[in-house]
C-alpha positions as CSV (number, residue, x, y, z in Angstrom):
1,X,-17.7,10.6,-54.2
2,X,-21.0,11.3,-55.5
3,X,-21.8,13.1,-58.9
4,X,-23.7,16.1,-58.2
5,X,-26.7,17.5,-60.5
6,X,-28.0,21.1,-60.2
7,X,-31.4,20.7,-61.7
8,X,-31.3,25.1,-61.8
9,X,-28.9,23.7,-65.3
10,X,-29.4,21.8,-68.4
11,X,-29.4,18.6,-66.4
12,X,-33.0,19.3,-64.6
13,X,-34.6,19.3,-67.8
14,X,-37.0,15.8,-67.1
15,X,-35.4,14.2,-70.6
16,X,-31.9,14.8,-69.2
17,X,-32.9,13.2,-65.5
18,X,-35.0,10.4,-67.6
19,X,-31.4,10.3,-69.6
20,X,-29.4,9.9,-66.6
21,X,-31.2,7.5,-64.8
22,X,-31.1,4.8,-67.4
23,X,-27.3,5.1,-67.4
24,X,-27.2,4.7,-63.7
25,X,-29.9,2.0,-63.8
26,X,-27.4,0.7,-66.8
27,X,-24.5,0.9,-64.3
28,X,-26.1,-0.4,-61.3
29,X,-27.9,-3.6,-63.0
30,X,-31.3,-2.2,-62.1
31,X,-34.4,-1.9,-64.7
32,X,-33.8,1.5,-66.7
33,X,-37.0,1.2,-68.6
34,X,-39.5,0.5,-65.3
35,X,-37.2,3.1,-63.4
36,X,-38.5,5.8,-65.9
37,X,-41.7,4.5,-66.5
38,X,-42.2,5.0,-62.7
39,X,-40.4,9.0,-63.0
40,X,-42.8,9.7,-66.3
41,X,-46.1,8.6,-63.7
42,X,-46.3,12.2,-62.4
43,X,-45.3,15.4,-62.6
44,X,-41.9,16.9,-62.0
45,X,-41.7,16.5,-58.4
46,X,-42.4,13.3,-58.7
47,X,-40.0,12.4,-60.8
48,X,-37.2,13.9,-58.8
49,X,-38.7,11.6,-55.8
50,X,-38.3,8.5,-58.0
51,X,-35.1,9.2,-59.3
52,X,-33.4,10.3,-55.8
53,X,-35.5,6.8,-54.2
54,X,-33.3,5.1,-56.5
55,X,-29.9,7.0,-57.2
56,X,-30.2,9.2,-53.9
57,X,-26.8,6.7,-52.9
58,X,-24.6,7.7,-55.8
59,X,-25.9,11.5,-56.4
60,X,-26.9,14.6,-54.9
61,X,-29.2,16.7,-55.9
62,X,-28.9,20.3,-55.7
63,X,-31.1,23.1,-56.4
64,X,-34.5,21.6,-55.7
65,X,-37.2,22.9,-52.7
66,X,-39.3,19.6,-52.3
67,X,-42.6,20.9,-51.8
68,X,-44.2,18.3,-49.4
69,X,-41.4,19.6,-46.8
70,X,-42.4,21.8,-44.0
71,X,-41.1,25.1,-44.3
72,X,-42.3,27.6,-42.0
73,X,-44.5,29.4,-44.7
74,X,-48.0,27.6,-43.0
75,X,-50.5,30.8,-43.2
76,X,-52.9,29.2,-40.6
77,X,-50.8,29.7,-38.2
78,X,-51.2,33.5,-38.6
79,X,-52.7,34.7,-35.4
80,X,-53.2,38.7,-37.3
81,X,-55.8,37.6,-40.5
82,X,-57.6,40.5,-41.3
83,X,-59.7,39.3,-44.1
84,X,-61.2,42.9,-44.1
85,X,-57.9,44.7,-45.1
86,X,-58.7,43.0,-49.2
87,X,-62.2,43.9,-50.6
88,X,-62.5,41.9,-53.7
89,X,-66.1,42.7,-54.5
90,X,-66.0,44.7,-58.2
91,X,-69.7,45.5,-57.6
92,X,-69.2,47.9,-54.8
């Protein structure tokens, strides 16, 4: 059974995924330090890509939208764009 971690909790906080990860590494003979190091190279998403690359086998991760999915929110597809409906110009 995997453990589960909603990152909505206490347990997204990055220091507490950084946290878990180097007890997994720890359990699963695998390099804590470089594991991290690799989660601490970018931001937040990628440090949820890192650490589910390397613990996705032994825990799920709930609560997370990644953002390079495709989610039906793609505005070019919009056959209706009325840019003349918003008039931004102040001067007018």
């Amino acid at each position: 059974m995997s453990q589960v971690i909603d990152i909505r909790g206490p347990q997204g906080n990055a220091f507490a995924l950084m946290s878990i990860a180097r007890s997994l590494a720890n359990q699963l003979n695998l390099d804590g330090n470089k594991i991290v190091d690799e989660m601490q190279s970018g931001g937040y998403d990628n440090l949820i890509r890192v650490f589910s690359e390397h613990f996705g086998s032994v825990v799920d991760i709930v609560g997370y939208t990644d953002p390079d999915e495709d989610d039906d929110w793609d505005d070019d597809d919009d056959e209706d764009d009325d840019d003349d409906d918003y008039d931004c110009d102040a001067d007018e």
